[in-house]
C-alpha angles and dihedrals in degrees: 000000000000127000120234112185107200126226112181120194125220133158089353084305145114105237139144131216139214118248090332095303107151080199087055109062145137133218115214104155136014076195121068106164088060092052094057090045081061104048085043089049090055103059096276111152098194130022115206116218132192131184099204093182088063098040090063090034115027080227104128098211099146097049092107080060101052087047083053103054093030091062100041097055120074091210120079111266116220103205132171138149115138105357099159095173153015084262090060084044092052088051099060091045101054084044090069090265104152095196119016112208116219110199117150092022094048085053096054094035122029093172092065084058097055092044095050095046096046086055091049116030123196092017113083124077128179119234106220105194108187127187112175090352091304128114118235136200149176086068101319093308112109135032117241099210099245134102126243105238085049088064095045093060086038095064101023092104094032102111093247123138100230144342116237111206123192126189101208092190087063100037108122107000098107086219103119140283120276091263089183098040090050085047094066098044096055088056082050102053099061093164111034132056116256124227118201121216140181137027100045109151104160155011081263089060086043096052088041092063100041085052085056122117152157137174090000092304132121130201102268091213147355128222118225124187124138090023087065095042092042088052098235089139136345136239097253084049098057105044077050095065092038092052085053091042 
């Protein structure tokens, strides 16, 4: 199971929110760039990256940002945060972006996922926020009237690289990933490879995960943010674990 430290933009900055509540954030870093080159000095084999701005507004103001860190770490870089359209997923990639994560457009339009992924294989990847067992989109705030495992089936054949699924109830808290519900999803995604995100707090949530199976079938990944900038455990920790694992 891989590693993705997570590194979200807003406002030019490094932060983190609570449960997806853009009121409720922390600033770690005003530099970025230097904190991917961290987390890639330290063994990391992927950096995630999210421009929440332009999650909530399609308005890519971080993507200078994303060229930026894109070009200074020597491991791929899997961003997303309000990418609306295949010109938004061009633009990643000719940014440097390795994987490019749809979330609210993949939600409104599903085609644009399989023809995207079908352009650029390997490199698209769907962004499955879910609060209640409900997907939501436009940044977290709203709710798109559809339930996860449905979207999970929905885009399981779909040619895309991975799904990253996020449980916003759980972002932030540091109080342990939904064990059952992944669990689930992972039954439920018999062709594509599954990306946990949100609640790790320790090496034991992380082992946990890695020890997480169904069908036959393992989480392919698992996404760390404010346990890495709390402290709580470091990169080389947690490869570590996961190498044990």
């Amino acid at each position: 199971m891989q590693l993705y430290p997570a590194i979200d933009l807003r406002g030019g900055r490094c932060v983190r929110l609570l449960r997806g509540d853009y009121g409720a954030e922390t600033v770690y870093s005003d530099d970025p760039v230097a904190v991917a080159r961290r987390f890639a000095d330290a063994g990391a084999a992927w950096i995630h990256l999210v421009d929440l701005d332009a999650a909530r507004t399609g308005e890519p103001v971080n993507r200078p940002l994303v060229t930026a860190v894109a070009a200074s770490v020597p491991v791929p870089v899997q961003a997303g945060g309000g990418v609306r359209d295949e010109a938004t997923v061009e633009a990643l990639l000719d940014a440097g972006v390795a994987r490019v994560v749809l979330g609210t457009a993949a939600m409104h339009d599903p085609v644009l996922v399989t023809r995207v992924a079908a352009r650029h294989p390997g490199a698209i990847a769907v962004g499955l926020d879910a609060r209640a067992g409900e997907v939501a989109v436009q940044g977290w705030t709203e709710g798109a009237g559809v339930a996860l495992l449905d979207a999970v089936r929905r885009f399981d054949d779909t040619g895309v690289a991975a799904l990253v699924v996020t449980d916003i109830s759980r972002d932030g808290t540091l109080t342990g990933p939904d064990l059952d519900g992944l669990e689930e999803v992972v039954a439920a995604a018999t062709a594509v490879e599954v990306v946990a995100s949100g609640g790790v707090g320790n090496l034991a949530h992380l082992r946990a995960l890695a020890a997480l199976q169904a069908g036959g079938r393992r989480l392919a990944g698992a996404i760390v943010g404010k346990a890495l900038y709390e402290g709580s455990f470091t990169v080389e920790e947690a490869l570590a674990a996961l190498a044990a694992a």
